[in-house]
Each structure stands twice: as C-alpha cells, then as structure tokens.
C-alpha positions as CSV (number, residue, x, y, z in Angstrom):
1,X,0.0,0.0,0.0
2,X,0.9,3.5,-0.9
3,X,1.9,6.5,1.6
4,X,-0.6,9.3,1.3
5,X,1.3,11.7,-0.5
6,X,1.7,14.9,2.1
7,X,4.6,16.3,0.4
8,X,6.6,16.6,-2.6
9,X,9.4,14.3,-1.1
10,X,6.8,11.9,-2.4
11,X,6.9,12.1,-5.8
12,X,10.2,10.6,-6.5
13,X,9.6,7.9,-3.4
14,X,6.6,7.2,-5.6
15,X,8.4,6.9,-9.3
16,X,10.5,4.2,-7.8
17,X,7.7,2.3,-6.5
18,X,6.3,2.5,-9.7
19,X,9.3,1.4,-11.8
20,X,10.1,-1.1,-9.2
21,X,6.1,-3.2,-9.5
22,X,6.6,-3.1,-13.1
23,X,9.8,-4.9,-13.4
24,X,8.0,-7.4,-11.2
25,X,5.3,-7.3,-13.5
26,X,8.0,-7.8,-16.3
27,X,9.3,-10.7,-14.2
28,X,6.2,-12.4,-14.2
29,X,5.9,-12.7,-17.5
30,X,8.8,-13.9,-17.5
31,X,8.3,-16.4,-15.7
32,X,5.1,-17.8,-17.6
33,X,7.2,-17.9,-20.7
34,X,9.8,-19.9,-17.8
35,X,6.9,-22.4,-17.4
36,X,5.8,-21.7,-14.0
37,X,2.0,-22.4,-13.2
38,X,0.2,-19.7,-15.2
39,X,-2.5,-19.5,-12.4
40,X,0.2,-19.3,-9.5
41,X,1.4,-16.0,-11.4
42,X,-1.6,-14.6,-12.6
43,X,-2.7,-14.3,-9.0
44,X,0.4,-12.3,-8.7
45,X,0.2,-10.6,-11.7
46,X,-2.9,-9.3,-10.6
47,X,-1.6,-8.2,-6.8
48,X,0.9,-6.5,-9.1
49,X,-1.3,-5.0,-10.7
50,X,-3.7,-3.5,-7.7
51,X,0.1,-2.0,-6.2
52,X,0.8,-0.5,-9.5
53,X,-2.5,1.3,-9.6
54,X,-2.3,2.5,-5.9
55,X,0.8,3.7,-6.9
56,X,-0.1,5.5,-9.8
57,X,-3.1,6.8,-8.1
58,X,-1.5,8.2,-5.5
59,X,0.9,10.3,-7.5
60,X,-1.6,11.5,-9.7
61,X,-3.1,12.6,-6.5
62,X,0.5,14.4,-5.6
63,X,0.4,15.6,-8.8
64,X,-3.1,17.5,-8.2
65,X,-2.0,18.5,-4.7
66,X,1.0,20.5,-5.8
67,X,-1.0,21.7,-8.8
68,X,-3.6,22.9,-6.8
69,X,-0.8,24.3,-3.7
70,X,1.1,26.2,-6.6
71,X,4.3,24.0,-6.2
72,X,6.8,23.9,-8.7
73,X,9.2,21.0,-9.2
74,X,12.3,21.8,-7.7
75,X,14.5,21.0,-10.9
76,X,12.3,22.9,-13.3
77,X,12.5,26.1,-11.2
78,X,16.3,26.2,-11.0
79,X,16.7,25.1,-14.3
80,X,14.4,28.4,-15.2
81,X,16.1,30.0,-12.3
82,X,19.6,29.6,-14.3
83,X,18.3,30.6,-17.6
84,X,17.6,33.7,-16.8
85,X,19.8,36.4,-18.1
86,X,21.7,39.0,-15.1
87,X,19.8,42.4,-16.1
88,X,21.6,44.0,-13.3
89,X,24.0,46.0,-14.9
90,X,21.4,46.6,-17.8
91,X,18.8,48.2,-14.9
92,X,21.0,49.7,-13.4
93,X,22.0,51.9,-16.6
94,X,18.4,52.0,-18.0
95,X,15.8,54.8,-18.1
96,X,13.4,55.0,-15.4
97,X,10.7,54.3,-17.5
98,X,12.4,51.1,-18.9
99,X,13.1,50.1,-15.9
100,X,9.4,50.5,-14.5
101,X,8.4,48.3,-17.9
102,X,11.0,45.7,-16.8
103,X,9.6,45.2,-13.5
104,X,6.1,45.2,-14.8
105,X,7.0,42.6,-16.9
106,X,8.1,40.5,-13.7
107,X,5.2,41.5,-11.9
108,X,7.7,42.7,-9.0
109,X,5.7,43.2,-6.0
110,X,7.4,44.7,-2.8
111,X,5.7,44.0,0.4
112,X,6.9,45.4,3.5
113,X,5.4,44.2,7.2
114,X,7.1,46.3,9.4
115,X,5.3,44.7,12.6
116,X,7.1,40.9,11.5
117,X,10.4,43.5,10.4
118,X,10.1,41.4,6.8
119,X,10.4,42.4,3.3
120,X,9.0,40.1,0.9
121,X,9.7,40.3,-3.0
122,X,7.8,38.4,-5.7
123,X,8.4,38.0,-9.2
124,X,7.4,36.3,-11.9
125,X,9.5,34.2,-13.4
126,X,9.0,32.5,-17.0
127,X,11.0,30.5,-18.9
128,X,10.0,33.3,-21.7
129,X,12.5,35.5,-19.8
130,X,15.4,33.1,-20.6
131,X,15.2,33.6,-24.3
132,X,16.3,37.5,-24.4
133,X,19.4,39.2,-22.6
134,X,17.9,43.0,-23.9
135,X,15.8,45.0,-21.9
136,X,13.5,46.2,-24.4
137,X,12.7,42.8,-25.8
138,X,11.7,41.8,-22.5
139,X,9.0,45.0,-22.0
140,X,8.1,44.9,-26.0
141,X,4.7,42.4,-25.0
142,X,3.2,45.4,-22.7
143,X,4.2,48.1,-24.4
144,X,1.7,50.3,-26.4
C-alpha cells in the first residue's frame, strides 16, 4: 500500500515504487514464458497490478495536490532560475521608465510588514524571460 502523498518528497519515493512493481510485472511474464504455473502468477500478476494502480493513483493525487498548492518541481525552477539572463548592470543603466516596464513585466511586488520587520519580494519568473538578454525585448509584450 501506498503513503498518502503529504509532500513533494513523495513524488520521486513514488516513481520508484512505480518502476520497481513493473519490473516485477516484467518478471512475471517472464516467468510464464519460464513455465511456471500460469494461475500461480496470474494471481500475482494481478496483486501487481492493484500495487501498481495504488501507486499511480496516489501520484496522480500528488500531482493534483501541488498543482492545486502552486508548487513547482524543484528541478524545473532552478533550471528556469539559471536561464535567466543577469539584467543588473542593464537596470542599473536603463531609463526610469524602462526600468518600470522591466519590473512590470516580472510582476515585482514589494511588500513590507514592518510589525514581522520582513520584506518580501515576488516576481514572476517564465521561462520566456530566458530567451532575451535586452531589456526592451523583454517589456516589448506590454508596451503600447
């Protein structure tokens, strides 16, 4: 029987559950062609079976979880993360109005709670921003 998912520490705990009941599957099959008992295995080839779709079902239940929770896969955000180009230097040199466009186009949101004595920045950040290194190519979508 499966874990319920609770986390995405899950989801590669679950990929190797996965690929793990269908070698044993694969084995099985092997093992009719071997000429063990077809009955003996099919009773296991169907346990197999009822694993593998627990299995399956729970991470497709992960899979709605984080989905649903706004989680990203860790490897997809830092390989996005990497992609984008530094635009420090460029920002700092670029016209104020430039700049504004640039951080529209990130959707930069500054939020300051001086009770907690936090600052908390959001962006967006899109694997469309990885194609470009120029400032202006990056604002052209909003502009007028």
């Amino acid at each position: 029987m499966c874990p319920q998912p609770m986390s995405p520490i899950f989801t590669p705990v679950l990929n190797h559950e996965i690929a793990g009941i269908q070698q044993r599957l694969e084995r099985q099959l092997g093992a009719i062609e071997a000429g063990v008992d077809p009955a003996l295995v099919g009773r296991r080839i169907t346990a197999l079976k009822g694993e593998l779709q627990d299995a399956e079902t729970a991470l497709a239940q992960l899979d709605l979880q984080e989905r649903a929770h706004g989680t990203v896969n860790v490897g997809d955000a830092c390989e996005i993360l990497d992609a984008v180009p530094d635009l420090g230097k460029k920002l700092a040199t670029a016209d104020p109005e430039l700049r504004r466009n640039v951080y529209d186009a990130f959707r930069l949101s500054v939020e300051i709670d001086r009770n907690q004595g936090q600052i908390t920045l959001k962006v967006l950040v899109s694997s469309a921003f990885t194609k470009t290194s120029d400032l202006t190519d990056l604002v052209a979508p909003i502009r007028p």
